[in-house]
C-alpha positions as CSV (number, residue, x, y, z in Angstrom):
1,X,147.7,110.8,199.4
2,X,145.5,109.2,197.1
3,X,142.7,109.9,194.7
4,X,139.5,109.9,196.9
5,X,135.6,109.1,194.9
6,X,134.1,109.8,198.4
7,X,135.4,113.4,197.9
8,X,135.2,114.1,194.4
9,X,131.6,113.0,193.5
10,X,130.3,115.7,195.9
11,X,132.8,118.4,194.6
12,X,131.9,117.6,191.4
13,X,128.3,117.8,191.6
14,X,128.9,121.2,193.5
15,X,130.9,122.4,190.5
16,X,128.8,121.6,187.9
17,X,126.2,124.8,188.7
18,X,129.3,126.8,189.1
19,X,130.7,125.6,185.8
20,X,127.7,126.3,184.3
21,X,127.8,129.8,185.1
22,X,130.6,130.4,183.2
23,X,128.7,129.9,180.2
24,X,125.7,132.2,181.4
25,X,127.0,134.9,182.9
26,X,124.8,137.7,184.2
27,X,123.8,140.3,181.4
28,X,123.9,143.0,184.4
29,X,127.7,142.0,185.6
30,X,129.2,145.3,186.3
31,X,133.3,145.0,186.1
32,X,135.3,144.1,188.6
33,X,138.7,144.4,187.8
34,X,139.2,146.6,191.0
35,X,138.7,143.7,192.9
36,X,141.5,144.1,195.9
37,X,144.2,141.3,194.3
38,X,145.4,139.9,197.9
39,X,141.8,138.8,198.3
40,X,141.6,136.9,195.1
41,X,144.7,135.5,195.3
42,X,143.9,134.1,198.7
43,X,140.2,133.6,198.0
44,X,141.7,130.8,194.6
45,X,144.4,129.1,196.8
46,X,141.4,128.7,199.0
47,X,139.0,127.1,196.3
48,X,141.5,125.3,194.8
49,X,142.9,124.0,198.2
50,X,139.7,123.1,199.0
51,X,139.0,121.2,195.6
52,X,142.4,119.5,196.0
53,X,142.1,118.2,199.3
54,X,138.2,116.8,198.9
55,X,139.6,115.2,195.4
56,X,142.6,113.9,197.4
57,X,142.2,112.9,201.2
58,X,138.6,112.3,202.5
59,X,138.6,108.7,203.3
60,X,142.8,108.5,203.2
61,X,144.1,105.8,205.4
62,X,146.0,108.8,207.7
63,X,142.3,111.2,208.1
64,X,139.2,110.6,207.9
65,X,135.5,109.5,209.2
66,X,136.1,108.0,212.9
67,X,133.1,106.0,212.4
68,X,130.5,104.7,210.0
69,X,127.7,106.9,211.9
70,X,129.7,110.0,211.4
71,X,130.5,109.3,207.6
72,X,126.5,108.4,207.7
73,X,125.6,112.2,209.1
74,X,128.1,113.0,206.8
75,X,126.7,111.8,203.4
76,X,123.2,113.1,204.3
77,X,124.7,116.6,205.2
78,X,126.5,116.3,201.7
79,X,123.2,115.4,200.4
80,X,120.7,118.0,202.1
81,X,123.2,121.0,200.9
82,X,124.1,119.7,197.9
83,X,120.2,119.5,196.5
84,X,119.9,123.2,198.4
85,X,123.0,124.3,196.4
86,X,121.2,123.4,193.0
87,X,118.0,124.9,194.0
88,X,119.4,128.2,194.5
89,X,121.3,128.2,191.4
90,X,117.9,126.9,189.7
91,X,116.3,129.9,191.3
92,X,118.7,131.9,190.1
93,X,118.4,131.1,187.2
94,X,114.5,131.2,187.0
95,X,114.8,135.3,188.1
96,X,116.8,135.8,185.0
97,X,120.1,135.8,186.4
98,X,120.8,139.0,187.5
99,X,124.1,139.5,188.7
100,X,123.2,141.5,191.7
101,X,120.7,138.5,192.6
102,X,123.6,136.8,193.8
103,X,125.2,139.2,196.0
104,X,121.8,140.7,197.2
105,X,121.4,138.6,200.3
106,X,124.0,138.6,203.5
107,X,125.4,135.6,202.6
108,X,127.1,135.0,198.8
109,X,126.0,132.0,196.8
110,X,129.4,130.7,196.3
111,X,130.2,130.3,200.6
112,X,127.9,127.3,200.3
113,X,130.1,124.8,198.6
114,X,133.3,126.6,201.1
115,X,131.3,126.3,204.0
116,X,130.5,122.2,203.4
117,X,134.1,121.1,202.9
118,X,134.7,123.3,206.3
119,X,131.7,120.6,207.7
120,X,133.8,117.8,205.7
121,X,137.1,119.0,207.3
122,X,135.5,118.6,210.8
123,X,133.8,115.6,210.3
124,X,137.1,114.1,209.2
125,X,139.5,115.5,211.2
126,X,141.3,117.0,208.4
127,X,143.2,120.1,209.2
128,X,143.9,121.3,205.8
129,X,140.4,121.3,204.4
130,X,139.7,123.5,207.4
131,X,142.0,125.9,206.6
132,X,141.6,126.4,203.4
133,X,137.6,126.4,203.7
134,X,138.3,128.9,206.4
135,X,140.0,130.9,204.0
136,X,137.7,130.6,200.9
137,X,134.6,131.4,203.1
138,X,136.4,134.8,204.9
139,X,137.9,136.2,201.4
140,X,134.4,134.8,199.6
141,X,132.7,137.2,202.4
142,X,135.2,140.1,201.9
143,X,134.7,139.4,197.9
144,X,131.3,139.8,198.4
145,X,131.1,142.7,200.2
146,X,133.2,144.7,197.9
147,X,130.7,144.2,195.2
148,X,127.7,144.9,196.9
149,X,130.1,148.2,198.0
150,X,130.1,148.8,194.1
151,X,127.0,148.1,193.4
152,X,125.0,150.3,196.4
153,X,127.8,153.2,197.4
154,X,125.0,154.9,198.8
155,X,123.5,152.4,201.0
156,X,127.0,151.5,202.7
157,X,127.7,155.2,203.1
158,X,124.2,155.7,204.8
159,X,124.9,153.1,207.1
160,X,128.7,154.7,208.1
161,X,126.7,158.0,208.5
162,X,124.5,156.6,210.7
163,X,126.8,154.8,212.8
164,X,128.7,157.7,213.1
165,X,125.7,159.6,214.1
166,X,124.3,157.1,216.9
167,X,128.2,157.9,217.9
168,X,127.9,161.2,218.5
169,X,124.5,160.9,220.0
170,X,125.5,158.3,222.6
171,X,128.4,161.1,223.8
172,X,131.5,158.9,222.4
């Protein structure tokens, strides 16, 4: 393999808003150190597999675009969720960054940047950037899920009751 600028100049530019957020973390961050440890193992060899293999082997001589149209689609797809990226991490930062902001919606923040390299993978044929998007996306979801768990025990109890209700109701 060899060092690829095709990859890294979009993961770059979708780290930099993550980076940043290292450095402004969320006044309201609850802690997490409950988080289940399988899942964040599996969720880091995914983001760093992911990382690697965009850095690495879009464009290598073995894999990559099977045409110039599809590297075309490609680069305007990089574009259009790229920009969308920064403007939700603009927006967030705009509300004040609150940490529940990011979790709120169905979908976490941080799925975006998994859930283009799963695109790149595709597009490219490579088999190892779709795994280990598929991986950072599924434990990313889980990851989420457990915090908005945290955050709103009520609400996720409330739904369990009621499913268990409409159960009962339906005779099964």
């Amino acid at each position: 393999m060899k060092f690829s600028i095709i990859g890294f100049i979009p993961t770059l530019l979708l780290l930099i808003p993550v980076i940043a957020a290292c450095f402004k973390t969320p006044a309201d961050k609850p802690e997490l150190e409950d988080e289940n440890i399988i899942v964040f193992i599996a969720k880091c060899v995914g983001r760093f597999g992911c990382i690697g293999y965009m850095c690495l082997a879009i464009g290598d001589y073995k894999v990559g675009f099977s045409s110039k149209l599809l590297f075309i689609i490609w680069a305007v797809v990089a574009l259009l969720v790229i920009a969308l990226y920064w403007v939700l991490w603009i927006r967030q930062y705009k509300k004040g960054n609150h940490f529940e902001d990011i979790y709120s919606t169905g979908i976490p923040l941080f799925i975006i940047p998994a859930t283009f390299v799963l695109v790149t993978g595709i597009f490219s044929m490579n088999f190892m950037l779709i795994i280990f998007s598929v991986l950072d996306i599924v434990c990313e979801y889980c990851s989420a899920y457990g915090v908005r768990k945290r955050l709103h025990p009520a609400k996720t109890e409330e739904s369990s009751d009621e499913a268990e209700t409409k159960e009962n109701e339906d005779g099964e």
